[in-house]
C-alpha positions as CSV (number, residue, x, y, z in Angstrom):
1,X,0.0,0.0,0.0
2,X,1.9,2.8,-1.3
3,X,-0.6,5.4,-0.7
4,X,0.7,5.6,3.1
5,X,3.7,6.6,2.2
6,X,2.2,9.2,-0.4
7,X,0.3,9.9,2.6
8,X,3.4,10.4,4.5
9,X,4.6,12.8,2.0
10,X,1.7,15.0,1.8
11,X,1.5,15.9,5.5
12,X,5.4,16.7,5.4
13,X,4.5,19.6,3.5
14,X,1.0,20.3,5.1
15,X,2.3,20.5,7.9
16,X,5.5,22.7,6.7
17,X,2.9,25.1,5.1
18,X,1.2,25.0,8.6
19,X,3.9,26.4,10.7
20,X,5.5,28.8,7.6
21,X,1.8,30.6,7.4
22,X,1.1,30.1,10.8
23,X,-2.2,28.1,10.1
24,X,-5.0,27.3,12.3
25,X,-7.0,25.0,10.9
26,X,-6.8,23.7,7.1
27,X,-10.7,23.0,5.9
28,X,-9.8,21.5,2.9
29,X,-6.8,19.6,1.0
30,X,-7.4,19.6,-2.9
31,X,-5.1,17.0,-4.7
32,X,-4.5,16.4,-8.4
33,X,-3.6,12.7,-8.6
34,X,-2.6,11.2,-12.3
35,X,-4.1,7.9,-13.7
36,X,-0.5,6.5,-13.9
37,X,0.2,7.0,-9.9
38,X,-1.9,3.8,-9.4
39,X,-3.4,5.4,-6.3
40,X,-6.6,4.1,-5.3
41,X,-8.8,6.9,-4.0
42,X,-10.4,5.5,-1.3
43,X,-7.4,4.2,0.5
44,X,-5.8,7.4,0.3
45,X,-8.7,8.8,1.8
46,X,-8.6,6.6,5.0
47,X,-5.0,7.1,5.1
48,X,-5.3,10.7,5.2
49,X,-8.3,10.5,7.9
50,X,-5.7,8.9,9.9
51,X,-2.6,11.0,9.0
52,X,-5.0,14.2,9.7
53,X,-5.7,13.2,13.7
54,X,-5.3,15.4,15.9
55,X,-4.1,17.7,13.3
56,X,-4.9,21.0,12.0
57,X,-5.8,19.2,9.2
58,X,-8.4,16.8,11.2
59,X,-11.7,16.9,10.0
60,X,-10.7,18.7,6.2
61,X,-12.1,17.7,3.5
62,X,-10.1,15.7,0.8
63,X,-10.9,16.5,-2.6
64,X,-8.8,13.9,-5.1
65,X,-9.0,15.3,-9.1
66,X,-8.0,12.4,-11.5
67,X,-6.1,13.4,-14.3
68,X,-6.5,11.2,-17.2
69,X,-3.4,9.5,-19.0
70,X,-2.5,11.4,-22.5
71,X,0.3,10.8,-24.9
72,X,1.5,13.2,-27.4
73,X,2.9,11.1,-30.7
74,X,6.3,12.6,-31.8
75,X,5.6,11.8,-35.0
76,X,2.0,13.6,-35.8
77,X,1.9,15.5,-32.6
78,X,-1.8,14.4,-31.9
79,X,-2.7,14.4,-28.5
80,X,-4.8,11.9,-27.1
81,X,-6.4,9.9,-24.4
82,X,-4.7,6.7,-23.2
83,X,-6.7,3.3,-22.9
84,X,-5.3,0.2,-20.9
85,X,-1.4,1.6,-21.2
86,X,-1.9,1.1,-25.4
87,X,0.5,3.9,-26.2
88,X,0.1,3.6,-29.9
89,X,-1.2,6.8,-31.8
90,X,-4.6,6.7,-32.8
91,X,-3.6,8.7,-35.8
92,X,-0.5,7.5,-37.6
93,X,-0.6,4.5,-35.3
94,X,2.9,5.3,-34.2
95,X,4.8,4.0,-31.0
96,X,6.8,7.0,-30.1
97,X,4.8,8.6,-27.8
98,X,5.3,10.9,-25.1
99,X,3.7,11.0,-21.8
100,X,2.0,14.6,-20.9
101,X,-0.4,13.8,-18.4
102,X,-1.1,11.2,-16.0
103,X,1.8,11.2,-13.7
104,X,0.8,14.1,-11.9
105,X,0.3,13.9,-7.9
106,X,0.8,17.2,-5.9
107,X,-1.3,19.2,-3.4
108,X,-2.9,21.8,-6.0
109,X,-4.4,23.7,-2.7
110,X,-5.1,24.2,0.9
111,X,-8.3,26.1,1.7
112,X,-7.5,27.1,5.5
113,X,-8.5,29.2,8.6
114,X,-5.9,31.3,9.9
């Protein structure tokens, strides 16, 4: 379950972001979490619950935005949408594709009381 250590990670820089800005309570944690992460939502959910007590953060809300998986094929430059890890252009039917989203996993915001 590597979503406790992501977990782990996350409350690092909550928490750093707490104490620079002096924070009271955080309401609300808004992630952006790419396809390719493999993270299952709900376990990181009950990971955070118990990362966030007796917390600041305890009791915020957890808001988890899925970003799809794209490729970009170098040799058409389409952009599309990902299916079961087929990286093969829809287009030109290519192989050479670059990944441009779907690997994302940061903490976009913090809505907070001060």
């Amino acid at each position: 379950m590597h979503e406790m250590a992501i977990v782990d990670s996350l409350f690092k820089i909550i928490n750093a972001k707490v104490k620079e800005h002096q924070i009271k309570k955080v309401v609300k944690v808004k992630l952006k979490v790419g396809e390719m992460t493999a993270v299952e939502p709900m376990t990181l959910t009950a990971c955070f619950e118990v990362y966030a007590q007796n917390t600041v953060v305890e009791g915020a809300e957890l808001v988890i935005e899925r970003i799809p998986l794209q490729g970009k094929c170098r040799e058409c430059a389409n952009v599309f949408r990902v299916y079961n890890y087929n990286f093969q252009c829809p287009q030109c039917e290519s192989r050479s594709i670059e990944t441009v989203a779907g690997r994302e996993l940061y903490i976009e915001n913090l809505e907070v009381e001060e």
